[in-house]
N, C-alpha and C positions, 0 to 999 in steps of 0.2 A: 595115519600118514603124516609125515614130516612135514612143517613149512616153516619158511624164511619169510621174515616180516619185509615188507617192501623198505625201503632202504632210509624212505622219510618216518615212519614209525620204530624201525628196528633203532634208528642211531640214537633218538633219545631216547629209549627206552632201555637201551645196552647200556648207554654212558649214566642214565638215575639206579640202576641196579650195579655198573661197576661200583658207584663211589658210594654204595650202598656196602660192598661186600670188602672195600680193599681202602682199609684205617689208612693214614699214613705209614709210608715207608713200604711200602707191599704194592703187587701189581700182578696180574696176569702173568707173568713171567714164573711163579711164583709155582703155577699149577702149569707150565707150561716144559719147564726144564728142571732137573735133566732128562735128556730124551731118554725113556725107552725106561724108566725108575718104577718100581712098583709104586704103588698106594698100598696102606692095610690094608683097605678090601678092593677086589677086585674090581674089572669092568661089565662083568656079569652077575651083580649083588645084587640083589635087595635094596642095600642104601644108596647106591650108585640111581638105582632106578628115583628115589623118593628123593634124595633131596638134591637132586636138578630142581626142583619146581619151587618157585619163589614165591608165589601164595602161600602153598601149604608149609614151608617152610618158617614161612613168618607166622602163621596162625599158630603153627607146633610150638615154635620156639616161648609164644606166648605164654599159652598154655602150660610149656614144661615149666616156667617162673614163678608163675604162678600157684602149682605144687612146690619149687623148691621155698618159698616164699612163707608157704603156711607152716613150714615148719622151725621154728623158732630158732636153734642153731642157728640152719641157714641163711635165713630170713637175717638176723644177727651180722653174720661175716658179709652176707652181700649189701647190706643197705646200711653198713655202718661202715664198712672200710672199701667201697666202690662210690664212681664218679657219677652212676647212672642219675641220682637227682640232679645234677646240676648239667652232666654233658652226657643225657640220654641217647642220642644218635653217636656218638663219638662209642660208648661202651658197646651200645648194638651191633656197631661195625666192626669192632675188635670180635665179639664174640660169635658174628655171623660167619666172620672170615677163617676164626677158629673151628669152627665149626665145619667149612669147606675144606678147610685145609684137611681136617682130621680122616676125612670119607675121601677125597679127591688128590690130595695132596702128594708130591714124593715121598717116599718114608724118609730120606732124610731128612729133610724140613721138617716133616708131622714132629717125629719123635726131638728134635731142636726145639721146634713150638712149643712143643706138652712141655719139655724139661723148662723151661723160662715161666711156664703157668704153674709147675707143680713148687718151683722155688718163691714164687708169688705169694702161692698157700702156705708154706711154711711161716710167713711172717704177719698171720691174720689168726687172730686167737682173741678172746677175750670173754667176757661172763655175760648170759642171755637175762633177757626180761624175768626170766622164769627161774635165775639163779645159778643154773645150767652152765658149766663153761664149755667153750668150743673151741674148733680150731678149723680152719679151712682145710690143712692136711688129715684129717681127722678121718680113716680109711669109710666107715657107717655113713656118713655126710657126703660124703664122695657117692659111694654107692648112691644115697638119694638122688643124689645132681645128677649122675650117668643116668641113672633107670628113670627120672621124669622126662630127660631131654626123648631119651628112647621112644620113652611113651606119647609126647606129643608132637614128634616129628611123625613117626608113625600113625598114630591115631587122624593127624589132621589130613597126612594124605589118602589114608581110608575113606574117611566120611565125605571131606569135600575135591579128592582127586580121581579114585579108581579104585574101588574096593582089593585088598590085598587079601590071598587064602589064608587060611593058618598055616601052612606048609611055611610060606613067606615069611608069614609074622615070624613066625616061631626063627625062621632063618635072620630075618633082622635083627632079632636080640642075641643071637652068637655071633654075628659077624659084629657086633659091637665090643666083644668081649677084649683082642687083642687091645684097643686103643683105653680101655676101661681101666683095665693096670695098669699104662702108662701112663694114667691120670692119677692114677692110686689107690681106685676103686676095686678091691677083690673081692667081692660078692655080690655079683650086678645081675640079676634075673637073664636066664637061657631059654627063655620060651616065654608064650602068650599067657601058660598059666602060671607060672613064675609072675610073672608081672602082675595079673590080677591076686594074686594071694600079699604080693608085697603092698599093693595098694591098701589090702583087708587090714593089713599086720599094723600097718603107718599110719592107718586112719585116726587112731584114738589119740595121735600126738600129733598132727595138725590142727590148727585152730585160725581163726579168722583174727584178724587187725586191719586197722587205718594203712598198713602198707600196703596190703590188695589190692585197698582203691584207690590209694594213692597212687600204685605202680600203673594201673588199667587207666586213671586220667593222664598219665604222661604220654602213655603209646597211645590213646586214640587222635592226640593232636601233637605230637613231634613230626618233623619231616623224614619220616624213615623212608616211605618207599615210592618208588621211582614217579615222576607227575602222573603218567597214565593211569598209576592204580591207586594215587592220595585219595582221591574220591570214596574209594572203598575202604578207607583203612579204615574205618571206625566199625565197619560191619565184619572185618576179617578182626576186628579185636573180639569182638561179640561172640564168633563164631570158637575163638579159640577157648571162651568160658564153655561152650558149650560141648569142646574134646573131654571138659572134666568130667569123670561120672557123678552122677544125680545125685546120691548120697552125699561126696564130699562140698558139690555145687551150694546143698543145704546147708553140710556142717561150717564152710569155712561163707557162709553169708554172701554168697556171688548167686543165686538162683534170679533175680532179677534184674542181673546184668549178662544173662545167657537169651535172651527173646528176641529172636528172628522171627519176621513172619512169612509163609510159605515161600514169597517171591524171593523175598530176601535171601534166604536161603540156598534155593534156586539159583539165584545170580552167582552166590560165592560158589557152588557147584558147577556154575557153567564158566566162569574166568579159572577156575580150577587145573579143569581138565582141556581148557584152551590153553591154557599156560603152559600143560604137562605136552604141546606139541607143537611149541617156538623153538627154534634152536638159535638161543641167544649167543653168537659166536664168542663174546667174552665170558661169557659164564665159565666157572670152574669147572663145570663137569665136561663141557665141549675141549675146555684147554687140559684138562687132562686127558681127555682121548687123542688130541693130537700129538701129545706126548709118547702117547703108548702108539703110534704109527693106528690108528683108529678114524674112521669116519668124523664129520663134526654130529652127522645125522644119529650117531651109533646109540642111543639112548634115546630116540623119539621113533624110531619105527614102530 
């Protein structure tokens, strides 16, 4: 069943999570007009379902950086030609909103978005620790970026939202496919086993560095999410080492930054799926179904 937060809990909690999701220059408007505009996927998705929920979405998002991270390339273009060290909430925001935009958004907007992000990439290139050079445009790098985000928006709302079938799964990694080329990604996993074999394939060239934990000490104390759930953020960062599988948890040296103990656990499971049944009226996904002539309710029943 749906509910609306009473009106003293909903307003700061709308407004820590707007200016959570909308950088400078952008606004609710944004997912709101033009009336009646499609989104790449629709309002009966799989991703429409998952990333309404603002927990799971910041555990995933964690999670998926931390895979693009261990792998050197990446690791490389994001932590050497991005702002995130110095203005970590400022990039989360850009990236979170990207993020909405891409699932929730007009497709006019989306594909303006992407094209401004893909011309971004084109100008980030340079040689890795390992000798390696890379590029941001680099379609194989892409791919990794798309198919981690996949993996850990997905994964985080499985475990700590509401288990999703494989039928699902399998349907969340095609419905990601159209926005995946527009990123520049052409070989992005179409299924649950696609993603687990891509995971097998990529293991032996991820490797652990000083950026892992250097990236994990900045998000368990930046002001990323809204006051009500600061509290928690340190246990929703924990939790996101813990969407990693066990093997790579080992290999890239994060296994004793993944320990919850049962309650703990528990809690991020139960703000989870309390979360997945607020209908926070500014959220992108509420302002996208008003777009579409939709319920605000239409994604929490």
């Amino acid at each position: 069943m749906s509910r609306i937060l009473p009106s003293l809990l909903r307003q700061p909690f709308e407004a820590g999570l707007s200016k959570l999701l909308q950088p400078e220059g952008t606004g609710p408007d944004d997912f709101r007009f033009p009336e009646g505009e499609a989104a790449l996927t629709a309002p009966d998705s799989v991703s429409w379902r998952v990333f309404k929920n603002p927990v799971s979405v910041f555990i995933g998002g964690v999670a998926a950086v931390l895979l693009e991270l261990a792998e050197p390339g990446v690791r490389s273009g994001v932590w050497l030609h991005s702002s995130f060290r110095e203005r970590p909430v400022e990039r989360l925001r850009r990236t979170g909103y990207a993020a909405m935009m891409t699932v929730y958004g007009p497709r006019s907007r989306t594909e303006a978005l992407i094209a401004g992000v893909t011309r971004r990439h084109g100008q980030v290139n340079g040689v890795a620790p390992d000798g390696r050079a890379y590029s941001a445009a680099d379609p194989k790098l892409l791919d990794w970026v798309h198919a981690t985000a996949s993996f850990g928006f997905l994964e985080a709302y499985h475990r700590f939202v509401d288990p999703v079938s494989l039928p699902d799964r399998d349907r969340f990694y095609v419905e990601g496919q159209p926005a995946a080329r527009l990123y520049g990604a052409l070989s992005v996993p179409s299924s649950e086993a696609d993603m687990a074999a891509l995971l097998v394939r990529m293991a032996p060239q991820l490797e652990p560095s000083d950026v892992l934990h250097e990236f994990l000490r900045i998000v368990r104390v930046m002001p990323a999410l809204p006051p009500a759930l600061r509290p928690m953020q340190r246990l929703l960062v924990t939790a996101a080492v813990m969407v990693l599988p066990a093997g790579l948890r080992d290999r890239l040296d994060l296994a004793s930054a993944a320990t919850l103990s049962p309650w703990q656990e528990g809690l991020v499971r139960h703000v989870g799926a309390a979360m997945d049944h607020l209908v926070l009226r500014s959220h992108p996904a509420v302002q996208a179904c008003r777009r579409l002539g939709l319920p605000d309710d239409h994604l929490y029943g």
